[in-house]
Z-matrix of the N, CA and C atoms (Angstrom, degrees):
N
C 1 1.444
C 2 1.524 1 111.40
N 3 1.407 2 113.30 1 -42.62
C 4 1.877 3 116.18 2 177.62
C 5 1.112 4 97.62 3 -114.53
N 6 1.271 5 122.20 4 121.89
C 7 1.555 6 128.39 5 179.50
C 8 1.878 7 98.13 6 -97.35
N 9 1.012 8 129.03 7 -48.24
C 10 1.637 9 124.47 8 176.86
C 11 1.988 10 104.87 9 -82.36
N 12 1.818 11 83.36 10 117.51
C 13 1.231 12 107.95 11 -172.50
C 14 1.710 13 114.70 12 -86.58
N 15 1.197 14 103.11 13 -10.40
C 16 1.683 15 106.05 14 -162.84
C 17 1.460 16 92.19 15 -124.29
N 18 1.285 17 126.33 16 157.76
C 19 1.474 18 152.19 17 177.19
C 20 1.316 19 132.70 18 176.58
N 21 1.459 20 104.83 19 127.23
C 22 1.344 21 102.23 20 165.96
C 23 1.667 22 121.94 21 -121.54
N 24 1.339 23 119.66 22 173.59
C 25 1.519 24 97.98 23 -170.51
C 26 1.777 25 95.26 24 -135.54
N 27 1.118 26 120.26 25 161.89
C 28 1.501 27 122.13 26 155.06
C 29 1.410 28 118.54 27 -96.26
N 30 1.734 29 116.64 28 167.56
C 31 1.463 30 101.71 29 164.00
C 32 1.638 31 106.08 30 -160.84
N 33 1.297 32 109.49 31 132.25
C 34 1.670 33 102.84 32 174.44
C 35 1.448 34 97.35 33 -64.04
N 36 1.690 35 109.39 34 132.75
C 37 1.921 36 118.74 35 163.05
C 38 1.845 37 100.05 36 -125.01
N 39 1.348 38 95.99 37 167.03
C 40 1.307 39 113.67 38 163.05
C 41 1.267 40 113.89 39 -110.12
N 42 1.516 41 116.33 40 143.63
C 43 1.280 42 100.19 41 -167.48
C 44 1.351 43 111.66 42 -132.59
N 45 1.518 44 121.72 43 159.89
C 46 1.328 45 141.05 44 -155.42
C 47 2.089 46 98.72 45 -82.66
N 48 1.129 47 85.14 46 -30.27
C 49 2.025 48 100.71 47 -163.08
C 50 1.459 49 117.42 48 -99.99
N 51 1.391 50 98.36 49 -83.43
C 52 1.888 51 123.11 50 -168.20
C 53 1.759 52 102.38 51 -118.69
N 54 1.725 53 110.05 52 117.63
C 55 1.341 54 110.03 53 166.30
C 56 1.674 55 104.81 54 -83.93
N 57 1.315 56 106.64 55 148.22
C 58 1.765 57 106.46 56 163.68
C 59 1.402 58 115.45 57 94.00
N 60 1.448 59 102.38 58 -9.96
C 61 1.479 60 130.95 59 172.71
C 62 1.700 61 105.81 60 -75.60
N 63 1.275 62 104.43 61 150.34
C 64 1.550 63 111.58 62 152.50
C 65 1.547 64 135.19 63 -140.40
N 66 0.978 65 111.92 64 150.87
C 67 2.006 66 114.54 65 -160.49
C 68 1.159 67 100.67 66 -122.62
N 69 1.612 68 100.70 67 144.62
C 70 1.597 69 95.36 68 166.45
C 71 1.558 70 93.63 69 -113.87
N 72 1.569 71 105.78 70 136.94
C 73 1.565 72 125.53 71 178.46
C 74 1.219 73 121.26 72 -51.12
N 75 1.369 74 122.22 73 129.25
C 76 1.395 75 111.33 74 -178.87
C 77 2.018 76 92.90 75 -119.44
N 78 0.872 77 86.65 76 -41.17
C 79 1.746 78 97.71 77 -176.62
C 80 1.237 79 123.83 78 -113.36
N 81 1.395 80 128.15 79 146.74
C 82 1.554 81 127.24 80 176.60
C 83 1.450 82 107.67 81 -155.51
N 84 1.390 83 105.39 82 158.18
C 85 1.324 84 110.77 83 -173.29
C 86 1.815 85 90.85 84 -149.32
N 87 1.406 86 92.11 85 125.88
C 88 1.490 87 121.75 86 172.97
C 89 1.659 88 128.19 87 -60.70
N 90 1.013 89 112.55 88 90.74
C 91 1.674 90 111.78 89 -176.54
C 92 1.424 91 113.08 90 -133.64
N 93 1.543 92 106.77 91 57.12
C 94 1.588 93 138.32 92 -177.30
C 95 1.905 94 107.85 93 -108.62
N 96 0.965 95 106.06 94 149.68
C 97 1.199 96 107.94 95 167.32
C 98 1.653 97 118.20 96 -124.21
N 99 1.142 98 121.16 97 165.47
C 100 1.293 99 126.27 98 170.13
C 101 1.941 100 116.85 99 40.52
N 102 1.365 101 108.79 100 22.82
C 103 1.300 102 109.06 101 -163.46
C 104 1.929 103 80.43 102 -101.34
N 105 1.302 104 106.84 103 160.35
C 106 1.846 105 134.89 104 -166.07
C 107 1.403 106 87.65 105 -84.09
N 108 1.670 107 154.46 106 98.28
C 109 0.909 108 139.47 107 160.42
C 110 1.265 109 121.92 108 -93.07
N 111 1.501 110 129.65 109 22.95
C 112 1.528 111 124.40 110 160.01
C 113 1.722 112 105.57 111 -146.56
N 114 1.234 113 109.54 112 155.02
C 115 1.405 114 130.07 113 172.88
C 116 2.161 115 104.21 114 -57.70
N 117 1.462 116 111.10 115 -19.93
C 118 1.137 117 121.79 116 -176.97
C 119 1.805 118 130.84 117 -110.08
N 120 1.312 119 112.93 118 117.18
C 121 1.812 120 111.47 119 -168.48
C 122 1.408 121 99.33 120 173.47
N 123 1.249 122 111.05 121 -163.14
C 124 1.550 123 125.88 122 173.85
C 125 1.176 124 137.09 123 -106.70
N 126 1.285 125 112.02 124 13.65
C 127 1.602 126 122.22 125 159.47
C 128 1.535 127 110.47 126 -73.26
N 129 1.609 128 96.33 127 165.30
C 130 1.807 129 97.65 128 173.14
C 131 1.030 130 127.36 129 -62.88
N 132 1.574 131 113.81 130 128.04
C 133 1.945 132 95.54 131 168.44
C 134 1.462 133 81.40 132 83.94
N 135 1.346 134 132.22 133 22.84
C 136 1.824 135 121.79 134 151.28
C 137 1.598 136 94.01 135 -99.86
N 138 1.867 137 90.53 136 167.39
C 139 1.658 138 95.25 137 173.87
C 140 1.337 139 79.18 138 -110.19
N 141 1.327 140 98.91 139 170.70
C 142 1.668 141 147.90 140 -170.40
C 143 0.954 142 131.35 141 -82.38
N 144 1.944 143 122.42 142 68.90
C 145 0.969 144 121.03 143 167.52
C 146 1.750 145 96.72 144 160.31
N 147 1.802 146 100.46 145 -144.49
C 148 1.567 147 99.27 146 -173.25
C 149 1.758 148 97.07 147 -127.68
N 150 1.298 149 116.77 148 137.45
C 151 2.026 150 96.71 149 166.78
C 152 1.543 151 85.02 150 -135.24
N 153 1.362 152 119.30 151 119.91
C 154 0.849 153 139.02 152 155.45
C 155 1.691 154 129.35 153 -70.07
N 156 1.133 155 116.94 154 93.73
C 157 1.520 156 135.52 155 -142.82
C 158 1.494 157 103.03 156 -96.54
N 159 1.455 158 135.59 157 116.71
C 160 1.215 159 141.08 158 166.80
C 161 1.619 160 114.35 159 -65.70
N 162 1.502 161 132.65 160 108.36
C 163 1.397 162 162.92 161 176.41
C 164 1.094 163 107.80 162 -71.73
N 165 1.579 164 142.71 163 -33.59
C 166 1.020 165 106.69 164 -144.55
C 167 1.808 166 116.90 165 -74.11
N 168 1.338 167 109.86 166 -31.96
C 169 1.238 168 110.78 167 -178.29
C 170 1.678 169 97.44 168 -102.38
N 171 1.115 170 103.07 169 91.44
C 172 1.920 171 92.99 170 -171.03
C 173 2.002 172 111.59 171 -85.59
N 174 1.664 173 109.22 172 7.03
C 175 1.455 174 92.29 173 179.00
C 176 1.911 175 81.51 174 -143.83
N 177 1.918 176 91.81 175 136.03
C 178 1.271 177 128.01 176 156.84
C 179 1.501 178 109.00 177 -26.44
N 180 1.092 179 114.14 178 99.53
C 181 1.899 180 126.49 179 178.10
C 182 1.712 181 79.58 180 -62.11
N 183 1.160 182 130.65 181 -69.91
C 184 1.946 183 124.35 182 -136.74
C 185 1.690 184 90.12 183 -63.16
N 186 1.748 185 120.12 184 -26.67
C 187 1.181 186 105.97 185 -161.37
C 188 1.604 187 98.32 186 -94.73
N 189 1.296 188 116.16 187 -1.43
C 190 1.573 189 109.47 188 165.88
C 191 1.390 190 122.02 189 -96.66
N 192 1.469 191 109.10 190 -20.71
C 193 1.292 192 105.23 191 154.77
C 194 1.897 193 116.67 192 -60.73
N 195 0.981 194 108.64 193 -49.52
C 196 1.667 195 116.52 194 177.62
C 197 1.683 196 105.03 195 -54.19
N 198 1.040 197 140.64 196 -14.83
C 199 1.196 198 141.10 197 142.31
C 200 1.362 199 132.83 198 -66.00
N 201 1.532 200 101.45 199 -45.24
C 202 1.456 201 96.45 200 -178.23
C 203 1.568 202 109.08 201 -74.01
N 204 1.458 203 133.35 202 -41.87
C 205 1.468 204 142.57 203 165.74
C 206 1.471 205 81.74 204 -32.79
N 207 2.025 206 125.81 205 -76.35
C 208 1.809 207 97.81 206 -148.82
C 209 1.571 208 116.72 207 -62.09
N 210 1.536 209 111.07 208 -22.90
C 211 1.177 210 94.68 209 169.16
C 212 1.940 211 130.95 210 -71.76
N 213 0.824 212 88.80 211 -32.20
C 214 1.889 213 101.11 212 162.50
C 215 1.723 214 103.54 213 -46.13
N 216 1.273 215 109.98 214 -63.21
C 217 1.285 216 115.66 215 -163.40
C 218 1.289 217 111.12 216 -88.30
N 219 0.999 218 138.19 217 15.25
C 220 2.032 219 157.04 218 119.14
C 221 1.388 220 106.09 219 -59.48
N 222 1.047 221 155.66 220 -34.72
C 223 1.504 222 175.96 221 -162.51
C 224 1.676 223 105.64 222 52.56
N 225 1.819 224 94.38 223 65.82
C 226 1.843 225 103.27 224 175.51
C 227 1.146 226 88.10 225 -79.82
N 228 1.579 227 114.89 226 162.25
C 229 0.997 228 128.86 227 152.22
C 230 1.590 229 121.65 228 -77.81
N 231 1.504 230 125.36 229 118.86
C 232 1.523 231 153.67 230 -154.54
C 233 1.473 232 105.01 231 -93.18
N 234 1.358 233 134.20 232 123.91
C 235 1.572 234 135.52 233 -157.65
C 236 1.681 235 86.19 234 -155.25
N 237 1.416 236 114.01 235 102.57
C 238 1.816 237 119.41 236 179.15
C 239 1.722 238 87.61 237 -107.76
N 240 1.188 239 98.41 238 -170.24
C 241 1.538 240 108.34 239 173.51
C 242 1.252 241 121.37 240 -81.82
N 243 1.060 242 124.37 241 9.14
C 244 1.927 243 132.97 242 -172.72
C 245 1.618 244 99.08 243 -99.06
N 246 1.522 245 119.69 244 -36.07
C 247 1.740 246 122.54 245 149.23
C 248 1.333 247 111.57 246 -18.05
N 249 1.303 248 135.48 247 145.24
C 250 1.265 249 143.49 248 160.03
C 251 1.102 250 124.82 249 -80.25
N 252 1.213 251 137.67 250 114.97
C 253 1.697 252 119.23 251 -161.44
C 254 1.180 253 111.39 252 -86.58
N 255 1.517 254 133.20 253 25.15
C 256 1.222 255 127.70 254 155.34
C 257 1.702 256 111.09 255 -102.09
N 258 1.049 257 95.42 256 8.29
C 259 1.806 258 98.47 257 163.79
C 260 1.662 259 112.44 258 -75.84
N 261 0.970 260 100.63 259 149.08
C 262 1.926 261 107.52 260 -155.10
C 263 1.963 262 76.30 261 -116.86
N 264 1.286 263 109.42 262 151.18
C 265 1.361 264 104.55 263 166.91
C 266 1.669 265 99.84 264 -155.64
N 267 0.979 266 120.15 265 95.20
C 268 1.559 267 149.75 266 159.14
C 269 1.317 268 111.91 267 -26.87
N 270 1.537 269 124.03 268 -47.94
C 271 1.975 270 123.85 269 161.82
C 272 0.942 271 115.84 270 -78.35
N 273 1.429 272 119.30 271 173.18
C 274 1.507 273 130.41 272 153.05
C 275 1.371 274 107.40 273 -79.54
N 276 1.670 275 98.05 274 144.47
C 277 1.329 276 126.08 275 179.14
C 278 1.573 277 114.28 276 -154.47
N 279 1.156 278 92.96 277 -175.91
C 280 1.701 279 99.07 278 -167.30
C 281 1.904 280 104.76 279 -113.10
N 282 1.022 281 108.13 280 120.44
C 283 1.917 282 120.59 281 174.55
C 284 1.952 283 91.10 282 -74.44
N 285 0.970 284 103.42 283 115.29
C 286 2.204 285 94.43 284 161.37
C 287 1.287 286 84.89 285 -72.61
N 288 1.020 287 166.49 286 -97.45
C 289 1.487 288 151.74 287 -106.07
C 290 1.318 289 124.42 288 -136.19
N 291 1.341 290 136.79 289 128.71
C 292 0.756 291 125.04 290 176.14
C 293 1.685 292 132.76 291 -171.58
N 294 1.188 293 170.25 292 131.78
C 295 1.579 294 152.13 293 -100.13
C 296 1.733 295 100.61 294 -136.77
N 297 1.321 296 111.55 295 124.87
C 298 1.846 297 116.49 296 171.02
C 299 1.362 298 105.71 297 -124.39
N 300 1.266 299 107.74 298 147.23
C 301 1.450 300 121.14 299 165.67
C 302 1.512 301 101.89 300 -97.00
N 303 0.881 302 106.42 301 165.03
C 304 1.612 303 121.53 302 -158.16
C 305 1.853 304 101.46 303 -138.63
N 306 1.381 305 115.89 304 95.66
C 307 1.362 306 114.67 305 162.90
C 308 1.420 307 136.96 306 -110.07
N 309 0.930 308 120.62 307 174.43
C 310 1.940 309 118.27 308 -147.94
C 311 1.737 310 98.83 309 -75.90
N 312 1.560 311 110.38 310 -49.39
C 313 1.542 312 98.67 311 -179.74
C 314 1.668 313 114.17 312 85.77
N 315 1.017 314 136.26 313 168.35
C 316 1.398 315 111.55 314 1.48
C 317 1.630 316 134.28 315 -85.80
N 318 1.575 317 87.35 316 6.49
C 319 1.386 318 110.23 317 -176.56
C 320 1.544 319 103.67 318 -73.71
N 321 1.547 320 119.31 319 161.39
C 322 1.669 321 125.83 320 -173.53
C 323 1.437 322 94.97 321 -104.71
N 324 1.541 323 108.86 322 156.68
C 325 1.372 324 117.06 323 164.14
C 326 1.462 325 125.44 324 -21.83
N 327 0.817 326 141.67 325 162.21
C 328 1.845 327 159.42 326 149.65
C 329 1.728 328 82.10 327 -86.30
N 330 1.246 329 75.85 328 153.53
C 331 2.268 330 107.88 329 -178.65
C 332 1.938 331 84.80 330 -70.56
N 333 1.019 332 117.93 331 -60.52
C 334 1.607 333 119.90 332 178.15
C 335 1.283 334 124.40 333 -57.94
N 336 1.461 335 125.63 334 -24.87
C 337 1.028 336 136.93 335 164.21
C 338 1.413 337 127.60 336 -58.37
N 339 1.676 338 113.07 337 -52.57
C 340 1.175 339 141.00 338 134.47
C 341 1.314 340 131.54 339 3.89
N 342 1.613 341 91.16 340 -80.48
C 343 1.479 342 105.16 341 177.24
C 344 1.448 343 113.95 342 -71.43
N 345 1.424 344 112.35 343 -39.47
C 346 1.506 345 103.34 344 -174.60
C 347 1.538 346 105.14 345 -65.16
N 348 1.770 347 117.74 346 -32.38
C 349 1.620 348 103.49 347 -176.06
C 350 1.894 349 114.92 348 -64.92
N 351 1.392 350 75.52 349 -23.46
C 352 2.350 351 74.37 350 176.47
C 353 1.491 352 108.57 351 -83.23
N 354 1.433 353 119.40 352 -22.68
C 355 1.486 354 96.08 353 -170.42
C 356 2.038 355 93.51 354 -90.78
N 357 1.186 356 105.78 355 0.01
C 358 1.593 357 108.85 356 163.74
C 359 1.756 358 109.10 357 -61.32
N 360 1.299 359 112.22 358 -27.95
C 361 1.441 360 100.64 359 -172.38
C 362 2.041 361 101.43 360 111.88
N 363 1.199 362 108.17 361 -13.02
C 364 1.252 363 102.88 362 -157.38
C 365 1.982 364 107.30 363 -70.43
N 366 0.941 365 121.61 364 141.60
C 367 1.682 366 112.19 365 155.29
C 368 1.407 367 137.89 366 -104.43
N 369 1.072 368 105.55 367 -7.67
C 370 1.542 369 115.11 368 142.13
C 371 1.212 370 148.35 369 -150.21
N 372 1.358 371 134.02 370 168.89
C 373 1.648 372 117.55 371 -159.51
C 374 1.579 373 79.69 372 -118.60
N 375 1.287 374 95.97 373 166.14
C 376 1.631 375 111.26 374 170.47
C 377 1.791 376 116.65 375 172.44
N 378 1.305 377 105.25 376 153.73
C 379 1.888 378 101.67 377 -165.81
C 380 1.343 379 105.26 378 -106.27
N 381 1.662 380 129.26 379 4.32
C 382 1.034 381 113.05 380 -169.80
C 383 1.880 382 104.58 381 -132.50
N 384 0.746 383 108.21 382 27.01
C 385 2.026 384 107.04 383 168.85
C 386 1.455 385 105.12 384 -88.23
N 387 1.017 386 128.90 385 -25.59
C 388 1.474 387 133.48 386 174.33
C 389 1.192 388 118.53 387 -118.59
N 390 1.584 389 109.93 388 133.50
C 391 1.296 390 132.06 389 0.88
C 392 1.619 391 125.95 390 -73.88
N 393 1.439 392 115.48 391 7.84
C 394 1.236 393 114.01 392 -148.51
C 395 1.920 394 106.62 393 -66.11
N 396 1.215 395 99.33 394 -52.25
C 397 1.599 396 127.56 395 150.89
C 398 1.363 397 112.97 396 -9.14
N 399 1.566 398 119.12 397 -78.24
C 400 1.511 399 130.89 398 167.89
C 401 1.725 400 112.34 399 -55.80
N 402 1.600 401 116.60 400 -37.94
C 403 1.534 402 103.76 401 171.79
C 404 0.959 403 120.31 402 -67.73
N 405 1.192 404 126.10 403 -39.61
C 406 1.032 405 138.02 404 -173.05
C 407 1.634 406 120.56 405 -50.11
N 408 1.511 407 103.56 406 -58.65
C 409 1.492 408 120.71 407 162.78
C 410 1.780 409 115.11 408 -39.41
N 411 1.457 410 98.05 409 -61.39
C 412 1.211 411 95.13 410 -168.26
C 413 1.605 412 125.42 411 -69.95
N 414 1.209 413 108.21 412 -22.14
C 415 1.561 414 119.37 413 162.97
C 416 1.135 415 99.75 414 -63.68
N 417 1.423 416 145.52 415 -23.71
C 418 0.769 417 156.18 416 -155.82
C 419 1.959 418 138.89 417 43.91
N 420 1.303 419 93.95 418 42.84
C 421 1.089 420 115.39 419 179.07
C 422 1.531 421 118.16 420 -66.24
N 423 1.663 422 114.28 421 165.59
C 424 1.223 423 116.93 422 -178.55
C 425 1.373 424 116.04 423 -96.65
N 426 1.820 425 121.41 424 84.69
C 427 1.175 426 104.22 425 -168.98
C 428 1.773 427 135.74 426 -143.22
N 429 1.067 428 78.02 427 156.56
C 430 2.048 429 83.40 428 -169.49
C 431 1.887 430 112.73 429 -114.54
N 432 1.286 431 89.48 430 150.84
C 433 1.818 432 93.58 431 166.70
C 434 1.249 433 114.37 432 -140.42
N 435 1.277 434 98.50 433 141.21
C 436 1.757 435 123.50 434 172.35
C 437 1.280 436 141.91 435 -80.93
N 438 1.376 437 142.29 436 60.87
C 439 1.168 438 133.08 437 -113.60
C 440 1.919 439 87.34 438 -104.93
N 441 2.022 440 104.51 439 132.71
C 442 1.081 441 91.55 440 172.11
C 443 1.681 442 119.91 441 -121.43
N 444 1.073 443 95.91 442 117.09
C 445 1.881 444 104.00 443 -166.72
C 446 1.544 445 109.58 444 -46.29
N 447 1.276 446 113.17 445 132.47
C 448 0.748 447 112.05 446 -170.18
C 449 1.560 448 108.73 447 -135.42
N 450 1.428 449 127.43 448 3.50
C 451 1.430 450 145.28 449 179.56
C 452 1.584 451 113.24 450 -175.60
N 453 1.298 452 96.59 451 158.30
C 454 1.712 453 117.76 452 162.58
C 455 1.403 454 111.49 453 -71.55
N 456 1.106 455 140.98 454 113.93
C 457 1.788 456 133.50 455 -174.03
C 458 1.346 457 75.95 456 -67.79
N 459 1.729 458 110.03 457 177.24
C 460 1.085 459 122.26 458 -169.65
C 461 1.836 460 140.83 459 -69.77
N 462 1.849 461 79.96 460 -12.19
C 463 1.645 462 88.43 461 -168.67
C 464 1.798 463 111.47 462 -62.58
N 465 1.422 464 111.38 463 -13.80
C 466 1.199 465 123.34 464 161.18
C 467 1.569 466 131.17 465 -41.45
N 468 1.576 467 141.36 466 54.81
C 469 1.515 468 115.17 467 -124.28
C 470 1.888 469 85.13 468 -101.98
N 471 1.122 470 123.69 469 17.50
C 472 1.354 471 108.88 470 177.43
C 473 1.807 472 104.60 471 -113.95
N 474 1.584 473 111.52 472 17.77
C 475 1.387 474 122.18 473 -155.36
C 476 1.521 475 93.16 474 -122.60
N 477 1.428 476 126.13 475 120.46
C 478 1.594 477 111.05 476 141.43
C 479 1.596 478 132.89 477 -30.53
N 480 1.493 479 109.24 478 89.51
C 481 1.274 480 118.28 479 170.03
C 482 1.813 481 117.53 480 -12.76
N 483 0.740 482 120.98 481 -84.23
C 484 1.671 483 138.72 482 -157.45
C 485 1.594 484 106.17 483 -140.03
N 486 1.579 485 100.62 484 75.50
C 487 1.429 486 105.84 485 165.24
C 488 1.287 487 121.06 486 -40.49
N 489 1.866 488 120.91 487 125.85
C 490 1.941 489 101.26 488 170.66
C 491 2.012 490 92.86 489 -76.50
N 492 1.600 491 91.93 490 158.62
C 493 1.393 492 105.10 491 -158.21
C 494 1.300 493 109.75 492 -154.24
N 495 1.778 494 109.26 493 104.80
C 496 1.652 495 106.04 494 166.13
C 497 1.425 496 105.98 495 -98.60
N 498 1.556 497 97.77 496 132.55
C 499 1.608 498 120.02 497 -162.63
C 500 1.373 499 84.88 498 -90.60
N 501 1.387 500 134.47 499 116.34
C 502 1.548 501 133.23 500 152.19
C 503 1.745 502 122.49 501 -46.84
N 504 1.881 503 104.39 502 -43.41
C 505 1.353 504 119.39 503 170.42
C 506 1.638 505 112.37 504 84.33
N 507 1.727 506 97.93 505 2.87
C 508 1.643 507 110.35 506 -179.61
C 509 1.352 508 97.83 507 -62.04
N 510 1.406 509 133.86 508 -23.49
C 511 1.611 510 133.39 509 -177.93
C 512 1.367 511 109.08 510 -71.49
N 513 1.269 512 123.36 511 -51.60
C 514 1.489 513 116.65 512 158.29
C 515 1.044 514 143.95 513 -61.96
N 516 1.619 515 108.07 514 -23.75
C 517 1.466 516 119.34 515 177.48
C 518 1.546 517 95.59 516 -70.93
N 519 1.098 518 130.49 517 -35.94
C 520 1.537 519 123.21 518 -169.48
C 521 1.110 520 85.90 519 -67.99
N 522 1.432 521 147.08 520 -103.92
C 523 1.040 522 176.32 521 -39.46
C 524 1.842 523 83.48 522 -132.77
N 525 1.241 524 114.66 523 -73.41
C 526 1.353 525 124.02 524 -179.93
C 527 1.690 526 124.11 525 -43.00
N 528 1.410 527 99.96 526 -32.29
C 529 1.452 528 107.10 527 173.03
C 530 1.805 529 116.22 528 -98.90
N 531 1.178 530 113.77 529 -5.57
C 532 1.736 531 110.46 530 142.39
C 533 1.188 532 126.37 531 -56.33
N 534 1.364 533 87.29 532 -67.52
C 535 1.774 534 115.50 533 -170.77
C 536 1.510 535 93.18 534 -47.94
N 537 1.341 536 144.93 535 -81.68
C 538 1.175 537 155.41 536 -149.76
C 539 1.503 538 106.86 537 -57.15
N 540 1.316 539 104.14 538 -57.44
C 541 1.841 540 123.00 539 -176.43
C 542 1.805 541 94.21 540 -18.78
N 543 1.666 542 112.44 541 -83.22
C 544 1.129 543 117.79 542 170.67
C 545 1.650 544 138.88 543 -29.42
N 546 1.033 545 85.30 544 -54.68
C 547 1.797 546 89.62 545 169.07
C 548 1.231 547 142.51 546 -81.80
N 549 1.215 548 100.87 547 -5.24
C 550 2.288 549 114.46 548 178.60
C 551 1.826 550 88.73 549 -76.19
């Protein structure tokens, strides 16, 4: 049924921490509504039945390692959790790990919303990992995401909310033509 076994995805987030930064997801937590989260139900063009899909680790470690190497081998600067978080870092760089909440959209956070998702622990917000995340799994693909910051969510009040923003996508295109090189 899925003939391409490997994937990775990008995603504009807002973030709780570092703007201009980018993370690759290790964790997410679902705070979507009414969105189709399996390939399986009773709509048209569903399959037939129930598959109850194990989450807990929902993205491919080998394929986030295969990210973090292309970013190494671009020479980003690499920020894991062994970093001190009172290190201030002035460029963009890449987080290996790190936790988003995922909301329905298209509307942006509330200032309260905000705050409650950071004092959750979360580091970034974003409307589009879900469901893709859960399909992904259940097709059972090999897969990772890259999240590229692209604003301060709002709890920031001395920060431009929601920068307007043309994404060039030259960050992915690199990223995409490592990653790929290997695997054709």
């Amino acid at each position: 049924m899925f003939a391409h076994k490997i994937t990775s995805a990008s995603s504009n987030a807002g973030c709780i921490s570092h703007r201009d930064h980018s993370c690759i997801i290790t964790k997410f937590y679902d705070n979507t509504r009414n969105r189709e989260l399996t390939f399986y139900g009773s709509g048209p063009g569903s399959l037939k039945g129930v598959l109850h899909m194990p989450m807990a680790d929902p993205f491919c470690e080998e394929t986030r390692q295969v990210l973090i190497k292309a970013a190494k081998n671009l020479s980003l600067t690499i920020r894991d959790k062994t970093c001190s978080s009172d290190t201030i870092i002035n460029h963009p760089c890449v987080h290996t790990e790190g936790s988003v909440i995922t909301i329905n959209g298209p509307r942006f956070s509330t200032r309260c919303e905000s705050l409650l998702f950071q004092k959750w622990g979360f580091d970034l917000i974003n409307m589009t990992l879900v469901p893709e995340v859960s399909l992904a799994r259940e097709a059972g693909l090999s897969y990772a995401s890259i999240a590229i910051v692209t604003d301060f969510d709002c709890w920031k009040a001395d920060e431009e909310h929601v920068r307007k923003l043309i994404f060039t996508g030259y960050f992915c295109i690199l990223f995409y033509r490592y990653i790929h090189k290997d695997v054709q």
